[in-house]
N, C-alpha and C positions, 0 to 999 in steps of 0.2 A: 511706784518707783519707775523713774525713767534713765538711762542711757543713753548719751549723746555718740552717733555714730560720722565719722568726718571722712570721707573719700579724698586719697591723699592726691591721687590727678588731676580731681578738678576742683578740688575745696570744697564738693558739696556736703551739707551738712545736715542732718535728721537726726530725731528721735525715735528711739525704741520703748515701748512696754513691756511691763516685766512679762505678759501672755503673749508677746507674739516675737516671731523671726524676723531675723535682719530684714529680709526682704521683704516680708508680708509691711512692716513700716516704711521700706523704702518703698512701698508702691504706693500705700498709702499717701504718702506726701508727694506722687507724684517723681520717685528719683527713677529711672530708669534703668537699673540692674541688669544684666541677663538673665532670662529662667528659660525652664522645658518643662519641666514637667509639676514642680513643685513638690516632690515628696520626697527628695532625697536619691533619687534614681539612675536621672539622666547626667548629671553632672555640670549642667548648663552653668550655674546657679555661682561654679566654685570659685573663690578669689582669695588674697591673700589677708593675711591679719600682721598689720603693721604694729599694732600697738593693741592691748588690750588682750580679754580674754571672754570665750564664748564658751557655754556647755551646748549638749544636748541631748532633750527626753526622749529619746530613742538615737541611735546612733545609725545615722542613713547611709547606705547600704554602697554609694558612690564613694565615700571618702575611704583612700585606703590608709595605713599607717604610715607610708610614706610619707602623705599626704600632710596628715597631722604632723608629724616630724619637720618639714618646711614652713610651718605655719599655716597651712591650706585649709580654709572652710567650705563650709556647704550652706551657703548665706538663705536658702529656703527651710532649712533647720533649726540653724546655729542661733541660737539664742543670748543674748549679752551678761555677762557677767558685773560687766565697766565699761566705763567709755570705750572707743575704740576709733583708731586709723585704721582704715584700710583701700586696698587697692585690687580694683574692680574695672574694666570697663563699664561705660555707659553706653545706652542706644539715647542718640537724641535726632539723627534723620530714619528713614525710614529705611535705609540702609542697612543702619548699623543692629536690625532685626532678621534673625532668618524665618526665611519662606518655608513653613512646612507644611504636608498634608497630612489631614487627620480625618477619622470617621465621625461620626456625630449620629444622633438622633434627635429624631423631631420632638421635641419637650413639649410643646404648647403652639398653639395654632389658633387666632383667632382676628374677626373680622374686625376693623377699628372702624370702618366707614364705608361705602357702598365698590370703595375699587383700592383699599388700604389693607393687606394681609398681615398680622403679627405674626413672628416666627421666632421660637425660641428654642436654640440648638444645643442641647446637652452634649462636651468631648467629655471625653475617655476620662474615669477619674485619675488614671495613672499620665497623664497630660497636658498640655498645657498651650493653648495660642498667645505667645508675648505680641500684643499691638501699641500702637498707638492712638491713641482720642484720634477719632475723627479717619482712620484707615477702613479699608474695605477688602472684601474675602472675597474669593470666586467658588461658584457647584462646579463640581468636578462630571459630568454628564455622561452615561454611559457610551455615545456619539465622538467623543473625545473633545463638544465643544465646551465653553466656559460661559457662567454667569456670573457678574457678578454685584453684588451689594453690597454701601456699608455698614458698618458696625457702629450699630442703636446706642452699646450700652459704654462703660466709661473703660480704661485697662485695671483697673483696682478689681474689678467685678468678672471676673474671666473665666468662672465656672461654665457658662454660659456667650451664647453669641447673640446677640440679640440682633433681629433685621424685621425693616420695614416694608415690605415690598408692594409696589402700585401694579395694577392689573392693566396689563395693555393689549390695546385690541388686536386682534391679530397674533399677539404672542405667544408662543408655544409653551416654554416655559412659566409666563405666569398665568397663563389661564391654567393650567394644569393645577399650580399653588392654589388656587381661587376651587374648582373644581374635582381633581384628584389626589390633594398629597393629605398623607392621614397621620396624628401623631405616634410617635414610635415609628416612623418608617426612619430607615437609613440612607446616609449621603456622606459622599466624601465632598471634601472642601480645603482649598487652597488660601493661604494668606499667612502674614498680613501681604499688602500692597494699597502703595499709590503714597504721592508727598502731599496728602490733602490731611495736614496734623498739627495742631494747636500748639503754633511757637514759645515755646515756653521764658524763656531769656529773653524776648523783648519785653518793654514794661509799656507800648505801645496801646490805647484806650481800642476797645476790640469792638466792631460790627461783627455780628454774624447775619448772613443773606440767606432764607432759606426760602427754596420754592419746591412746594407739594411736599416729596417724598426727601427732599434735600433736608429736614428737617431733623431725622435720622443721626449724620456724621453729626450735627450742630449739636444734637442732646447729646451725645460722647460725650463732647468736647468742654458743654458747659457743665456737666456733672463729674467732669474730672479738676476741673478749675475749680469745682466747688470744695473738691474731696483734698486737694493740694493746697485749699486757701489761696489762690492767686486773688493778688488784690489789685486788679485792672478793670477802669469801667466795663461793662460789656453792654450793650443794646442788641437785644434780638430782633431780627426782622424776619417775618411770615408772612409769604404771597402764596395766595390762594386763590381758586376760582371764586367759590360759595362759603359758606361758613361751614357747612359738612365736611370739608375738604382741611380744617385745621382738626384732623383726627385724633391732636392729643395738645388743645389746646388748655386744657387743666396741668398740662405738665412743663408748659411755658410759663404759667402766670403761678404756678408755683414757685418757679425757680427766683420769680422776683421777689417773693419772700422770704425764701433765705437766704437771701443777700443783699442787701440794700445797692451794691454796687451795680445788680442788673436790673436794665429796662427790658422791656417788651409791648413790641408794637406789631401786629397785623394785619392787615391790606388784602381787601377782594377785589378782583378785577372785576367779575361779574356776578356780582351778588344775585340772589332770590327774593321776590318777594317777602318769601315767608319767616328769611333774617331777620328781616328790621333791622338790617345792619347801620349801624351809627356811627361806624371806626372809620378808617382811612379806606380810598378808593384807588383802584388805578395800577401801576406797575410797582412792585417790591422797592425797584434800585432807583424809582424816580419818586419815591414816599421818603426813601433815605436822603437823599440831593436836598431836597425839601427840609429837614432836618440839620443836614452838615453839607454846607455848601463848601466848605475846605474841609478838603479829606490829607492833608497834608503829615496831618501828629496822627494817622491812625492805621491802623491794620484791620483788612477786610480779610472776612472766610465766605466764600460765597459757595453754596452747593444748590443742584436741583439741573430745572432744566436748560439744556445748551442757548438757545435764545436768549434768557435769562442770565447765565452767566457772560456770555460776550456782551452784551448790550451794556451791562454795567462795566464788564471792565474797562470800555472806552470811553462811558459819560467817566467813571469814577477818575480814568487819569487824566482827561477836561477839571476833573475837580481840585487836582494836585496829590492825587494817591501815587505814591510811588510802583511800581511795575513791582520789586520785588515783595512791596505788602500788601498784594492781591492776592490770594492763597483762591485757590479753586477748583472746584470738583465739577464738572458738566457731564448728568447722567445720559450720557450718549447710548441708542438702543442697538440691539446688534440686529444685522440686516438680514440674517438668515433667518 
């Protein structure tokens, strides 16, 4: 049995399960709720009930009687009785998310490819990092400097941080990842940040650009549009050196089978011998030109590296892409 839930500010409108909370559906589908912490705690979560009525299987610990007395829920609990209006804020910029810092630990640690580190950051069970598809986090550095990467995994999935990070030479920080950091050590970490996030309200046919490690925000992005049903062409692009270098190329050409709406294409600039590579050659954003010479009906996400992203955004607005539907992330390295 389901429950149709209607946010009376902006019309949006979801289902609920009779096993899960307002919110745990509204993230599902993609609505953008506020949360903290998710168990009833912080209060993040609360908003109002216009119409309808909710229970709840434990009664969390933020809502006071007052509360309930004005109609106030605690939408990470509250579970649907009946349909239901109500009235909530949404985050739809990246704004409209607070910036917290949280401790975490290292969960899993593992090598995808000769200079590609997996990292997967357990928070607090008692907490929560609300992002956006496609946003990125900063280390928090004993030094007082900052690193930052983005976020692998989709915001449905947020038990977890998921990050990709590329080994560069000279770097202090990621030779260390590569070298010294061991699972279970601890780290403090900053986020969300950055306007690099999967516009939701346009119905605009979607490129995504990814070069190397840019790859990252892109799998958010399209495993949140998967989990929201957004029904917009998407074509993935992946520039790479070698073929070594598409580190989780089974998780690309999966996504184009569950979806028929996504393509996927990858492009080595400088293949190896021992590829035998037979796909597309040459630069990412001049394999895509080749493909849609008017960019006019589309919206670009372009992430990876800076050369990469400038280059296409001036062939792409030669193409007819509008300036404000270039969406872009340029993994700029820090100079210290």
């Amino acid at each position: 049995m389901t429950n149709r839930v209607k946010i009376e500010t902006s019309g949006h409108e979801f289902t609920v399960n009779d096993d899960e909370s307002v919110l745990d559906a509204a993230i599902r589908q993609g609505v953008h709720l506020p949360y903290g912490c998710r168990n009833g705690k912080c209060g993040k979560c609360k908003g109002k009930v216009v119409q309808g009525e909710v229970f709840y299987a434990e009664e969390p610990s933020a809502l006071s009687e007052a509360d309930k007395a004005t109609g106030m829920a605690l939408f990470c609990k509250a579970q649907t009785k009946t349909d239901l209006v109500i009235a909530s804020r949404e985050a739809e910029t990246g704004k409209d998310i607070e910036v917290v810092k949280l401790p975490c630990r290292l969960e899993e640690l593992e090598k995808l490819n000769h200079d590609v580190m997996y990292l997967k950051l357990k928070l607090p069970e008692t907490e929560r990092m609300q992002f956006l598809a496609g946003q990125y986090i900063d280390f928090l550095l004993p030094d007082g400097k900052h690193r930052s990467f983005s976020i692998a995994n989709p915001p449905h999935d947020d038990k977890y941080i998921e990050l990709h990070i590329r080994h560069i030479a000279d770097g202090k920080f990621t030779t260390d990842v590569f070298a010294n950091m061991q699972v279970k050590q601890m780290f403090r970490i900053e986020g969300p940040h950055g306007n690099f996030y999967l516009r939701e309200k346009s119905n605009k046919p979607i490129i995504f650009m990814a070069g190397g490690t840019g790859f990252a925000p892109i799998k958010g992005m399209v495993e949140h549009a998967l989990k929201a049903g957004l029904e917009r062409p998407m074509h993935i692009y992946w520039g790479a050196r070698a073929l070594e270098d598409l580190y989780m190329d089974d998780v690309a050409q999966r996504f184009t089978k569950l979806n028929p709406l996504i393509r996927y294409t990858s492009v080595l600039s400088n293949s190896k011998d021992e590829d035998n590579w037979q796909g597309r050659t040459g630069w990412v954003h001049e394999a895509i030109l080749e493909d849609y010479s008017d960019l006019s009906g589309h919206e670009v996400y372009a992430a990876g590296p800076p050369a990469m992203v400038y280059a296409a955004e001036d062939a792409f607005s030669a193409a007819g892409l509008a300036k404000e539907n270039y969406i872009s992330d340029a993994f700029e390295f820090n100079k210290d």
